[in-house]
C-alpha positions as CSV (number, residue, x, y, z in Angstrom):
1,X,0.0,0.0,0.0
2,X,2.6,2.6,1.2
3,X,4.6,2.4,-3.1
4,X,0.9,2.9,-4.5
5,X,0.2,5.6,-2.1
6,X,3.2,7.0,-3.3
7,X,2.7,6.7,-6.6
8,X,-1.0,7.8,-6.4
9,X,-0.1,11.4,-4.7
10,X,2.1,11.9,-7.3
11,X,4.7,14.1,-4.8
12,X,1.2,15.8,-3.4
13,X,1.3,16.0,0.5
14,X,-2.2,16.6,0.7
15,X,-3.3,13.5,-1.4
16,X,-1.0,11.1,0.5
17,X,-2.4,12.6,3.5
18,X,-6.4,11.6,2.4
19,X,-4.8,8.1,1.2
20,X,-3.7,7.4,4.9
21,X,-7.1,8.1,6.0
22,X,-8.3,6.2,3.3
23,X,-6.2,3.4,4.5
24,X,-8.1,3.7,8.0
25,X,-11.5,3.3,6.9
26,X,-13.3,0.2,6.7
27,X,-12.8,-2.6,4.0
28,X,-16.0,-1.6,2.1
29,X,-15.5,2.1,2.0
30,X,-12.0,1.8,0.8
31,X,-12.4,-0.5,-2.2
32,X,-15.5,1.9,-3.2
33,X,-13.6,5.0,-3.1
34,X,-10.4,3.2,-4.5
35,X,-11.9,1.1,-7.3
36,X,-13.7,4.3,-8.4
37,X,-11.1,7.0,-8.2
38,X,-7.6,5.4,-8.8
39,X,-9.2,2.7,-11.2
40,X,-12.0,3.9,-13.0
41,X,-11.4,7.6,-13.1
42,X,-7.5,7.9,-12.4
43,X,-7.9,10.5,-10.0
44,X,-4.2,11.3,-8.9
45,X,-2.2,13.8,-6.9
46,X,-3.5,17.6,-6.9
47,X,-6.9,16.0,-8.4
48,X,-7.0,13.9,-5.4
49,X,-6.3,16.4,-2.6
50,X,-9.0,18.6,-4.4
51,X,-11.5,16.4,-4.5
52,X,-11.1,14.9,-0.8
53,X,-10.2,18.6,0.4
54,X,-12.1,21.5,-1.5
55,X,-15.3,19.3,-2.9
56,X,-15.9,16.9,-0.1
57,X,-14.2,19.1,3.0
58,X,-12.5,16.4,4.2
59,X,-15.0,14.1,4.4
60,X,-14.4,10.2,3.8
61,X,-17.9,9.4,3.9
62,X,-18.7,12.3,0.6
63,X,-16.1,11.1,-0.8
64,X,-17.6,7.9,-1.0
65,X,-21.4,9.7,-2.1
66,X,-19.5,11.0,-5.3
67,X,-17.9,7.5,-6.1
68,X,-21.9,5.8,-5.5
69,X,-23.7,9.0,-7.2
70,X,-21.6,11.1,-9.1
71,X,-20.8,10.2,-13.4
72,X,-16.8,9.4,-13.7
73,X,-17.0,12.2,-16.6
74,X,-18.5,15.0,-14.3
75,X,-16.3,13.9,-11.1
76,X,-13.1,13.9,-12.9
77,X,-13.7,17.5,-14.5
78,X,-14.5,18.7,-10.9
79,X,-11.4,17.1,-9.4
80,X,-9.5,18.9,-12.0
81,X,-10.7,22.4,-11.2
82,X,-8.3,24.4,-8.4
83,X,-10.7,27.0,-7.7
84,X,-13.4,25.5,-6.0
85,X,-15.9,25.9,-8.9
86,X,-16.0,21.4,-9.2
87,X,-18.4,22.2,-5.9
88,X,-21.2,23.2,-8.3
89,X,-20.7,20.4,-10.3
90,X,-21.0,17.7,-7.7
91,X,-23.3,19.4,-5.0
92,X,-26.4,17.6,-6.8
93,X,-25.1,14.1,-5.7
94,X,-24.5,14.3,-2.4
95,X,-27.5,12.5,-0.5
């Protein structure tokens, strides 16, 4: 776990920092949130810390709405967006 969470932060602090609490969470909401955004979607690195940081404030358990609710198409454009403006993107599928 500790090479792919390197290579998944790509050098990004903040990402490795979600991926350790990623790594705390339950078996279930990890291989949601992981099959979805380093599989699927390739989320990686400044992507990452956005999405767990600005669009989901933090929050494991949004994280994991997005990866159950949210199209792969629409997620990754708001991951990708560095000034906060993914939020209105997403907002719609939180529960």
């Amino acid at each position: 776990m500790n090479e792919l969470a390197i290579q998944w932060s790509q050098g990004n602090h903040g990402a490795l920092a979600f991926l350790m609490e990623l790594s705390r969470q339950d078996e279930e909401t990890a291989q949601v949130i992981g099959q979805c955004l380093m599989i699927n979607y390739k989320i990686r690195g400044a992507n990452l810390y956005v999405l767990w940081s600005d669009l989901c404030d933090r929050n494991i358990e949004k994280v994991k709405q997005l990866c159950e609710n949210c199209p792969g198409d629409i997620l990754t454009d708001a991951c990708s967006r560095q000034d906060y403006s993914g939020k209105e993107l997403i907002n719609q599928y939180f529960k």
